[in-house]
C-alpha atoms as an extended CHARMM CRD file, in Angstrom:
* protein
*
       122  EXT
         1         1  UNK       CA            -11.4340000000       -6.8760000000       -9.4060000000  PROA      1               0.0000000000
         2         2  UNK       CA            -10.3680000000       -3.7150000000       -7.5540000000  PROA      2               0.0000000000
         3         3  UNK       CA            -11.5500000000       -1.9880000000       -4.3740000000  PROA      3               0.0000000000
         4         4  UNK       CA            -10.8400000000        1.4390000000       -6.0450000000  PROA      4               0.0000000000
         5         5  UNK       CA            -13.2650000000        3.6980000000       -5.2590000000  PROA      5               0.0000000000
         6         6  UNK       CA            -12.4980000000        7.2680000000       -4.1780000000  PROA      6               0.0000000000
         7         7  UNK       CA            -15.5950000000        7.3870000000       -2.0650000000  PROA      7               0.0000000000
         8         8  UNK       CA            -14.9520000000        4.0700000000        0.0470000000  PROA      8               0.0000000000
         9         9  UNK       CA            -12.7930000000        4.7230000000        2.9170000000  PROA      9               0.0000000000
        10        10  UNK       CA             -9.2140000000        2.4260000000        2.9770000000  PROA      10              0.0000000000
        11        11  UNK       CA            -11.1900000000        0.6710000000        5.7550000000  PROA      11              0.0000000000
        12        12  UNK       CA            -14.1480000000       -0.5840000000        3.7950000000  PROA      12              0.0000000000
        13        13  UNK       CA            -11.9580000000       -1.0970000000        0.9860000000  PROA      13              0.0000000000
        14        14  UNK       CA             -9.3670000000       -3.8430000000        3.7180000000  PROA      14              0.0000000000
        15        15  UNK       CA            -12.5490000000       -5.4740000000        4.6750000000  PROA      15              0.0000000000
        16        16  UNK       CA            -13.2760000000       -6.3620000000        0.9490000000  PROA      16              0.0000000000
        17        17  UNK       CA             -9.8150000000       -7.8920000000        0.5710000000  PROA      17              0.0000000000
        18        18  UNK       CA            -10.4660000000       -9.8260000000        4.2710000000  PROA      18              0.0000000000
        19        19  UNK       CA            -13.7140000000      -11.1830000000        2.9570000000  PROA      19              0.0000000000
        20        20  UNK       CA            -11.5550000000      -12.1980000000       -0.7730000000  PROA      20              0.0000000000
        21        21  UNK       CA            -13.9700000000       -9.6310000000       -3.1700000000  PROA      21              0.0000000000
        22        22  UNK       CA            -11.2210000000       -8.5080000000       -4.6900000000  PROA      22              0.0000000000
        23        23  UNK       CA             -7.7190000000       -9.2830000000       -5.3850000000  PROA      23              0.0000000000
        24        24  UNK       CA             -6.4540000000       -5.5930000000       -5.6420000000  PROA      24              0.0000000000
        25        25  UNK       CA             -6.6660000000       -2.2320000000       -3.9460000000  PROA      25              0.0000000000
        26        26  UNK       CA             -5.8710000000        0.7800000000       -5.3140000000  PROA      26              0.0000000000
        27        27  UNK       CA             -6.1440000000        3.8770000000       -3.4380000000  PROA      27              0.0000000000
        28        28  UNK       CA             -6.2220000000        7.1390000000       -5.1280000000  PROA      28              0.0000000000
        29        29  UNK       CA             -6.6710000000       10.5460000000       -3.1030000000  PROA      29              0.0000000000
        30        30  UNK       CA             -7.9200000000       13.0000000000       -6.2320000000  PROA      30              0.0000000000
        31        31  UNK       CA             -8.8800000000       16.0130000000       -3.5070000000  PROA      31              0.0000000000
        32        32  UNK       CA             -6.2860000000       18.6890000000       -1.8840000000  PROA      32              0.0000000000
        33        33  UNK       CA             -7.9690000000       18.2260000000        1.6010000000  PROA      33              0.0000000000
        34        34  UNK       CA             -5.0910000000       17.1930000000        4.0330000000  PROA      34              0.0000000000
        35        35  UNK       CA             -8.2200000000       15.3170000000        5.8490000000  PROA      35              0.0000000000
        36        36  UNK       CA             -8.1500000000       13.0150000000        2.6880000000  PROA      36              0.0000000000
        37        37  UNK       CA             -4.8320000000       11.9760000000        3.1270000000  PROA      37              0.0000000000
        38        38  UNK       CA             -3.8560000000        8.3530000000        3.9320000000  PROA      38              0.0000000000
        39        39  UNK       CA             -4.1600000000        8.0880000000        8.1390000000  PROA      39              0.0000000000
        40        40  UNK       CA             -2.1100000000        6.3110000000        9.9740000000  PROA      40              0.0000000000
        41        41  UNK       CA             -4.9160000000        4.0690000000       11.3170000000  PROA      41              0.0000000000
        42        42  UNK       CA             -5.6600000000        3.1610000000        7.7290000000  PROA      42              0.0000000000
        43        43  UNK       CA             -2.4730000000        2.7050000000        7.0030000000  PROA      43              0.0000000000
        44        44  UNK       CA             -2.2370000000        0.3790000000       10.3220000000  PROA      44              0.0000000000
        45        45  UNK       CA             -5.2680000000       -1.6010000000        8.9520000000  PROA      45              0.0000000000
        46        46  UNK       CA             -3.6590000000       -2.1470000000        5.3000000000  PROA      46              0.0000000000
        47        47  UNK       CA             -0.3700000000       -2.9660000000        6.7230000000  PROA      47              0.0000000000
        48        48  UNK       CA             -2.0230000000       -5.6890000000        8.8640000000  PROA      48              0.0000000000
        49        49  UNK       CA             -3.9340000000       -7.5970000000        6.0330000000  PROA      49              0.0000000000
        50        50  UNK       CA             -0.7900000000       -7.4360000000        4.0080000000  PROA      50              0.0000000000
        51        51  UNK       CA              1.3970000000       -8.8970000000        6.6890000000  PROA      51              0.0000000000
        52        52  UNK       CA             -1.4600000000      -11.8760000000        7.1290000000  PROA      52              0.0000000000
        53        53  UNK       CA             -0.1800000000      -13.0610000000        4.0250000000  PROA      53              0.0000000000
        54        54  UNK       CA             -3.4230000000      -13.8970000000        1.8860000000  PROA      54              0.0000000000
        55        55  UNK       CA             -2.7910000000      -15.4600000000       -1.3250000000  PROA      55              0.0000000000
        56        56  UNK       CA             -6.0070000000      -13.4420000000       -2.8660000000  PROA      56              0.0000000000
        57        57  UNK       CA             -4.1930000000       -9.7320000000       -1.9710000000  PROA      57              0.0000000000
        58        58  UNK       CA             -1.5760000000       -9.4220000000       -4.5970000000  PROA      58              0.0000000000
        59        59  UNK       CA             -1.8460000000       -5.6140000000       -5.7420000000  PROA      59              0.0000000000
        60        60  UNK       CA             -1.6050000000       -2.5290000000       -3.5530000000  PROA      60              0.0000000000
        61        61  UNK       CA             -1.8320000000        0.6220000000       -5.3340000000  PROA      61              0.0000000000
        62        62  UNK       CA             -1.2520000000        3.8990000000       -3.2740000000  PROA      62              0.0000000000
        63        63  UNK       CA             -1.2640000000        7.0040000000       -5.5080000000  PROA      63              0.0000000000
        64        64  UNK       CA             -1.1500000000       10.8400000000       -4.7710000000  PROA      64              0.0000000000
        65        65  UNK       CA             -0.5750000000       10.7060000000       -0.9120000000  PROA      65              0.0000000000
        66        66  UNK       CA              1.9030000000       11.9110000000        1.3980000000  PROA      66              0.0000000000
        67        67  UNK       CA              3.5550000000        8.5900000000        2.8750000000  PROA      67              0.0000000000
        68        68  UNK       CA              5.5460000000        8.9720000000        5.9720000000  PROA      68              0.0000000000
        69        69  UNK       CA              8.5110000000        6.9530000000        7.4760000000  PROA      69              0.0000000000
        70        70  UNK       CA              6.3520000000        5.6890000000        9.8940000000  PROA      70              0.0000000000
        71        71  UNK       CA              3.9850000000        4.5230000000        7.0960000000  PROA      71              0.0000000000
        72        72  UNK       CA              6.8560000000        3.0450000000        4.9950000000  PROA      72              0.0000000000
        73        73  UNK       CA              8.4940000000        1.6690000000        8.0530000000  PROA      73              0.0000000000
        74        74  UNK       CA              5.1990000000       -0.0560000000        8.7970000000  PROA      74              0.0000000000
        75        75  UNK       CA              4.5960000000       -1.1000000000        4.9810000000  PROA      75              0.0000000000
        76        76  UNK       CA              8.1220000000       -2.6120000000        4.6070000000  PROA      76              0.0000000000
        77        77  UNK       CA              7.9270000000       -5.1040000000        7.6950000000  PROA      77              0.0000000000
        78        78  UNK       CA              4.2960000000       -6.0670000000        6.1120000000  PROA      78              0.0000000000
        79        79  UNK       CA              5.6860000000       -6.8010000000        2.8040000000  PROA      79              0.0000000000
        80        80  UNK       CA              8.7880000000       -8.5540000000        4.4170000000  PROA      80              0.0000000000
        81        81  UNK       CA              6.1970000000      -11.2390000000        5.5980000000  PROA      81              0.0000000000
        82        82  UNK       CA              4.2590000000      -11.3270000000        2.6400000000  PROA      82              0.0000000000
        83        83  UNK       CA              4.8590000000      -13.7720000000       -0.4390000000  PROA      83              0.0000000000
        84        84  UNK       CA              1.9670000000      -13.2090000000       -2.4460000000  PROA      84              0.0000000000
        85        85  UNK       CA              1.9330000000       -9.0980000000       -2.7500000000  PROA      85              0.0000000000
        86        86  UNK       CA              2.7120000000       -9.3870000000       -7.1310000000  PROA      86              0.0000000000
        87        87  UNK       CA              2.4400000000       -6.0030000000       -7.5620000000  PROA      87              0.0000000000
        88        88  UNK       CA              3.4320000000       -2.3730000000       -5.6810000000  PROA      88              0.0000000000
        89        89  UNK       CA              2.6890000000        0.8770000000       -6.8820000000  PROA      89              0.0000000000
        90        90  UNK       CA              3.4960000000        3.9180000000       -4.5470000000  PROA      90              0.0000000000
        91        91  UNK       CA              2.7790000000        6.7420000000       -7.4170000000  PROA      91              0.0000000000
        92        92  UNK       CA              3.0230000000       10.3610000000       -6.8260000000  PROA      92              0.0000000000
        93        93  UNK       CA              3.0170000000       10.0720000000       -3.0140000000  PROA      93              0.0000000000
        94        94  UNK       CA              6.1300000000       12.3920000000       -2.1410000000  PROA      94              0.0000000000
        95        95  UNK       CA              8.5920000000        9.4470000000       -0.7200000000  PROA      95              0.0000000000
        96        96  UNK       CA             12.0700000000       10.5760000000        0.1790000000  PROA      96              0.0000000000
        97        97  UNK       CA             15.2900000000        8.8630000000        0.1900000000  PROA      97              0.0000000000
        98        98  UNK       CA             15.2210000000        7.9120000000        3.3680000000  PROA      98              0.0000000000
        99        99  UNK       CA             11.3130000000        6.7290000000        2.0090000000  PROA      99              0.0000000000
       100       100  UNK       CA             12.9590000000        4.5370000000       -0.2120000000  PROA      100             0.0000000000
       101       101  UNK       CA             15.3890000000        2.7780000000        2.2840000000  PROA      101             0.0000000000
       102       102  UNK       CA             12.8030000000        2.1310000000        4.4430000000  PROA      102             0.0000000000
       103       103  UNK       CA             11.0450000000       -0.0270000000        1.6480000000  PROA      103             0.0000000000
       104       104  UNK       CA             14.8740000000       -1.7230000000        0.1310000000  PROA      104             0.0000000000
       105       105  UNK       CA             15.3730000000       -4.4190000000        2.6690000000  PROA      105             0.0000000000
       106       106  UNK       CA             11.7250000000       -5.2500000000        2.3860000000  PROA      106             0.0000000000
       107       107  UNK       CA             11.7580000000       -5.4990000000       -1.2360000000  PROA      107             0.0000000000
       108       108  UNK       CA             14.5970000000       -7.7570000000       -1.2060000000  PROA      108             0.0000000000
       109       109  UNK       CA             12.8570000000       -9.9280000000        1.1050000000  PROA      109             0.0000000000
       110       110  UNK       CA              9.5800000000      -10.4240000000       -1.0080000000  PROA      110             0.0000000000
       111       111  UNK       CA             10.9040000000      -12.3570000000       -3.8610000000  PROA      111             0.0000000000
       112       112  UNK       CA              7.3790000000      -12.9750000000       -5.4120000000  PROA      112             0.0000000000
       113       113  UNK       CA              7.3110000000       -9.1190000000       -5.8980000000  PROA      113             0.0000000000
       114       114  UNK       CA              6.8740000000       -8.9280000000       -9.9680000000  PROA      114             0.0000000000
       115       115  UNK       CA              6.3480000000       -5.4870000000      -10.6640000000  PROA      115             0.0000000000
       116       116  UNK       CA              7.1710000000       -2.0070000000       -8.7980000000  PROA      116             0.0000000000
       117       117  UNK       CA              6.3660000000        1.6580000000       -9.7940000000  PROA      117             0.0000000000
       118       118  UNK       CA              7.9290000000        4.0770000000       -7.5020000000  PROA      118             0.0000000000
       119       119  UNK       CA              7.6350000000        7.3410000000      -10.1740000000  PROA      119             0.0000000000
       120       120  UNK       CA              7.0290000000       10.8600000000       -9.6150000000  PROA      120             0.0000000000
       121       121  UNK       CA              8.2110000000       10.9750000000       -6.1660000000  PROA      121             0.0000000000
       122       122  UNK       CA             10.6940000000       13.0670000000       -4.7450000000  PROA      122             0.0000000000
């Protein structure tokens, strides 16, 4: 099951993970509205439920954003105390270099981590 759906804010869509509907969330901005974009409160909420370490959360999908530092700084100390997260996909969601550090030491730290897609990013 996945709590993808354009329409649902990232909110909504961390309060179906809390409450174990789904298993997954992918989050997909298809619109060109800045307002649309990821914010960092969501982001805040999302990091939170990952770093609680539920063994019913093991996909995050973010795709066609604009992730920060700050949010990969925040996502990488959630993951580091995470050991169920399977599956990461950060797709098309212009992260830098200094994007991708943020997330190494993270990624080394969360050995259940199967599968990551990092592609068509800067």
């Amino acid at each position: 099951e996945y709590c993808h759906n354009t329409e649902i804010q990232p909110l909504i869509q961390v309060l179906d993970i809390l409450e174990g509907n789904t298993d997954s969330c992918k989050l997909q901005r298809e619109d060109s509205d800045p307002e649309a974009y990821l914010q960092e409160n969501d982001m805040f909420a999302l990091c939170l439920v990952i770093s609680q370490n539920l063994d019913n959360f093991v996909e995050l999908e973010i795709q066609n954003d604009v992730l920060d530092a700050n949010h990969l700084s925040n996502l990488a100390s959630a993951i580091t105390s995470n050991n169920h997260l399977e599956r990461l996909s950060l797709i098309n969601d212009s992260i830098d270099d200094s994007g991708v550090q943020n997330l190494s030491g993270a990624l080394v730290e969360n050995n259940p981590l199967l599968e990551l897609n990092l592609s068509q990013n800067m």
